[in-house]
C-alpha positions in Angstrom: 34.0 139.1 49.4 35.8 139.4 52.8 35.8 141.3 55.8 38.2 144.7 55.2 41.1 145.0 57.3 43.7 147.8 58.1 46.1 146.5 55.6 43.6 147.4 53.1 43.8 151.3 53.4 46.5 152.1 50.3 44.3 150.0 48.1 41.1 151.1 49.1 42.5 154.8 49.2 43.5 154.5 45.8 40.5 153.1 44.5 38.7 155.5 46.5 40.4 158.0 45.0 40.4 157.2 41.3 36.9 155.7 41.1 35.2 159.3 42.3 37.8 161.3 40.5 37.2 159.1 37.0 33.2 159.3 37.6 33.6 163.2 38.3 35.7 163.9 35.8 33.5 162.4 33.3 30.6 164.4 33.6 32.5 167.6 35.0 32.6 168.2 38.2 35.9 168.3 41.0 36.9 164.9 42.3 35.4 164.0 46.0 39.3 164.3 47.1 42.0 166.4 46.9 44.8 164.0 46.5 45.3 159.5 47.0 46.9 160.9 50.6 43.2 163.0 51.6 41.3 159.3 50.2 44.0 156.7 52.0 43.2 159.1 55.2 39.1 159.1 55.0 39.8 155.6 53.9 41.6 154.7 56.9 39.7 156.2 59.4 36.5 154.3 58.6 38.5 151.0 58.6 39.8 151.6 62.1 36.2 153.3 63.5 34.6 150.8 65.8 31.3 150.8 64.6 31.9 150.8 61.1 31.5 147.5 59.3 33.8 147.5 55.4 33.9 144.7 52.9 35.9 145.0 50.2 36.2 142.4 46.8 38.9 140.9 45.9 40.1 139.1 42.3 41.4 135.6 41.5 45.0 137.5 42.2 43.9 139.1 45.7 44.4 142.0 44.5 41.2 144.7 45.9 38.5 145.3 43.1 36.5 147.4 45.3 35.1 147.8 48.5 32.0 149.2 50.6 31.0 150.5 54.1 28.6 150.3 56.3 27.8 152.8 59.7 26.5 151.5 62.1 27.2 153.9 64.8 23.2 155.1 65.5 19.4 153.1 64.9 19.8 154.4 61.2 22.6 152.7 59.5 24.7 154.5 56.5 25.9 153.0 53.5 29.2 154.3 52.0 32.1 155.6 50.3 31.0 152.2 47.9 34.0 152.2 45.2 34.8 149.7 42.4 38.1 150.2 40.6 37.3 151.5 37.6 39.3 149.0 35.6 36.5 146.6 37.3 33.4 148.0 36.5 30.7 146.3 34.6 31.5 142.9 36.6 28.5 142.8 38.9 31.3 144.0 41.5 29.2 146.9 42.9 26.2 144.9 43.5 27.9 142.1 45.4 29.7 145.1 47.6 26.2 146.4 48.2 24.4 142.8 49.1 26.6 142.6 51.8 26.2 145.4 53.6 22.3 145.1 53.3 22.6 141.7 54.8 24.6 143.3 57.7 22.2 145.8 58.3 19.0 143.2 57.7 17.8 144.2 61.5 18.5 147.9 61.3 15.1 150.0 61.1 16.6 152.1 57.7 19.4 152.2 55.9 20.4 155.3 53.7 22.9 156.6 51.7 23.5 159.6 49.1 23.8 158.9 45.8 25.8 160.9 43.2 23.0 162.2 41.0 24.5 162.6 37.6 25.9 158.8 38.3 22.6 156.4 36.7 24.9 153.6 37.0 24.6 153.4 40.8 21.4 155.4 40.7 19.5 152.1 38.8 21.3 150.1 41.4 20.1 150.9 44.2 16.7 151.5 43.1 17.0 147.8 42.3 17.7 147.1 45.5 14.8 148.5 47.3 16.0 152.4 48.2 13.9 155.1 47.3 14.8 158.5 46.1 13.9 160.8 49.0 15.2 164.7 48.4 17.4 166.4 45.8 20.7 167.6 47.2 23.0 170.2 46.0 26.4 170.5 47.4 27.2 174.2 48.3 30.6 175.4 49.3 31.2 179.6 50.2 31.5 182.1 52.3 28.3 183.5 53.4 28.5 187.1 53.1 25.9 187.9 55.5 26.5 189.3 59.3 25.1 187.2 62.3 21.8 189.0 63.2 20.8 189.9 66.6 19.4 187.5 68.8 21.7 184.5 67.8 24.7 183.0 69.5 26.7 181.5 66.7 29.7 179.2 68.8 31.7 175.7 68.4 29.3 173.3 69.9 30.4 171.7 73.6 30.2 168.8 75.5 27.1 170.2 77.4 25.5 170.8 74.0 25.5 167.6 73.5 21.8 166.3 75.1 19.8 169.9 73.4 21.6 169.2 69.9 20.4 165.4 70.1 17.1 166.2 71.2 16.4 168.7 68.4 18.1 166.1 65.4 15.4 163.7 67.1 12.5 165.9 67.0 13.5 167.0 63.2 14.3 163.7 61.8 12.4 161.0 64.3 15.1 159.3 65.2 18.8 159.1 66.9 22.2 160.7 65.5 23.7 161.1 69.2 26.8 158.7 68.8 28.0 160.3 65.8 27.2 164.0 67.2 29.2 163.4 69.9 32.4 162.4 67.7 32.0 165.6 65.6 33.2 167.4 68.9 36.4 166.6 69.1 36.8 167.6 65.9 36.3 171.0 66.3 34.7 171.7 63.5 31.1 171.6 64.9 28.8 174.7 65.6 25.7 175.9 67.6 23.0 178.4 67.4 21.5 179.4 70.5 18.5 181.7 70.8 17.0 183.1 73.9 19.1 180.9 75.9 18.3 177.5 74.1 20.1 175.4 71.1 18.2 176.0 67.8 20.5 174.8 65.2 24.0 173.0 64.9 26.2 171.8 62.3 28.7 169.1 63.0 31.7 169.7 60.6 30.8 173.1 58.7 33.9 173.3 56.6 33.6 169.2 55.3 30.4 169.1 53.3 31.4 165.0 53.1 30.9 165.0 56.7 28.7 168.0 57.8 25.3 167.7 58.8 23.0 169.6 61.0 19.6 170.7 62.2 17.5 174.0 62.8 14.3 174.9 64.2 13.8 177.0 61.2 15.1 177.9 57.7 16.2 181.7 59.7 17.9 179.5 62.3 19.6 177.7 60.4 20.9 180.8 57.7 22.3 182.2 61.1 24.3 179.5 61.9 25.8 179.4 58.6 26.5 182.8 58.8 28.4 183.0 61.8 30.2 179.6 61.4 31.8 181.1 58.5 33.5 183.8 60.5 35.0 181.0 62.9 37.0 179.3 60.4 39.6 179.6 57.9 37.7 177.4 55.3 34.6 177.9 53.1 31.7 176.7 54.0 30.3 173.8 53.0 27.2 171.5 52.9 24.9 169.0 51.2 21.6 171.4 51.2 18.1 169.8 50.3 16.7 172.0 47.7 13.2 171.8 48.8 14.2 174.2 51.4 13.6 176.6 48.4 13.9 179.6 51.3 17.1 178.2 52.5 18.5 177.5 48.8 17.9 181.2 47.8 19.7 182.5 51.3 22.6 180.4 50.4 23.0 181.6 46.7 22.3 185.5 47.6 24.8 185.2 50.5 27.3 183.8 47.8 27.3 180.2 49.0 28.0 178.4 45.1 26.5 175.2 44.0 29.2 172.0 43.4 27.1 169.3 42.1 24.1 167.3 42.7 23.4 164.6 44.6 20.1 162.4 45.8 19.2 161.5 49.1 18.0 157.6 49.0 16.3 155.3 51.7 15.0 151.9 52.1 13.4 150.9 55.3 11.8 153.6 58.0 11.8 157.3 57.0 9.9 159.8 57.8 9.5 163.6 56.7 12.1 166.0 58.7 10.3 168.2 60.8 12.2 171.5 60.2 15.1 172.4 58.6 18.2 170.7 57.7 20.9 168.9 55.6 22.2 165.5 55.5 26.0 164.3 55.2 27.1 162.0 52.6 26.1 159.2 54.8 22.7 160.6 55.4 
């Protein structure tokens, strides 16, 4: 095990790339990744992020058997993309990778991740090490065919959104996501609701469902939002919707939103019961 470096992108991008295409593959679903370039890229950008920590393992040869991250940009630290070549599975690799991000994150309040669903390899893994299943996910990707109703203000979410949009992911979820919000702007891909003058849902990359999460007041919020992000963009929609939100669920299928594949939300450390309506990204 060593730190990861910059030089590692290729390697990781390529494992990043084969491992979730392999695993998907298997049991049916589309890879995580359009192409080695779109993995090297994600790859890439979390090795060069400030506050992301990446470890990767490396063989008797040097060569890079896998590799794992670890966000640490808010209180709640995220585990993830973990990958192990798949020529290297089966060698304990994935539990090493995930040891030492755990130890980095030993003084972090939580620590959470999302877990392929249909994957009981990594499923009985982390179980092992002390996360708890916490909310079936589905990931949904469409073009809602509903119009925006009256009374909301669907828009890409500002700078002076900022303090409103982190105030209501606090009051949701107990806890912080302002560092990372505050990225998601400059990417251009974020979106507000407003009603009666006031933020009451936003998204923070609605067209990435790997990066997209968000926060409503309500379920009706939050089915506004989604409808009129989708007439801002050029790209289907997409998300990582709990399925508990059984009101939510049945707006997204009616308005032609179409499931991908499932995925588990998983914990270890402080959680606590969102307060409202919402969807994590794959980090949580």
């Amino acid at each position: 095990m060593r730190p990861a470096t910059a030089a590692d992108a290729r390697a990781c991008g390529r494992i990043c790339y084969e491992g979730f295409k392999a695993l998907n593959e298997r049991h049916g679903f589309p890879p995580n990744y359009p192409s080695v370039e779109a993995a090297i890229a994600r790859v890439q950008g979390f090795l060069e992020h400030p506050t992301v920590f990446g470890v990767v393992a490396v063989g008797q040869d040097g060569c890079v058997l896998g590799f794992n991250f670890l966000s640490e940009r808010d209180p709640i630290r995220a585990v993830g993309p973990i990958v192990v070549d798949p020529a290297a599975q089966g060698r304990g690799v994935g539990r090493q990778l995930m040891v030492a991000v755990l130890e980095r994150a030993a003084d972090a309040p939580g620590v959470r991740l999302a877990q392929e669903a249909f994957n009981l390899g990594s499923l009985a893994l982390y179980a092992g090490l002390g996360f708890e299943a916490r909310e079936p996910l589905v990931v949904l990707a469409g073009r809602p065919s509903c119009a925006v109703s009256a009374g909301w203000d669907v828009r890409p979410l500002r700078e002076e959104d900022l303090a409103a949009s982190a105030a209501l992911h606090e009051r949701v979820h107990g806890h912080s996501r302002a560092n990372e919000l505050r990225e998601a702007v400059g990417r251009g891909l974020a979106r507000v609701a407003c009603r009666d003058g006031r933020v009451v849902a936003y998204a923070a990359a609605v067209t990435v469902w790997l990066a997209n999460h968000g926060v409503a007041e309500t379920e009706e919020d939050m089915a506004a939002l989604l409808a009129g992000a989708a007439c801002s963009v050029q790209e289907p929609v997409a998300l990582l919707l709990p399925i508990r939100q059984a009101g939510l669920f049945r707006w997204c299928l009616a308005a032609g939103l179409r499931p991908v594949k499932p995925m588990v939300l998983m914990s270890r450390g402080e959680y606590r019961e969102p307060r409202g309506a919402w969807f994590p990204s794959i980090l949580y």
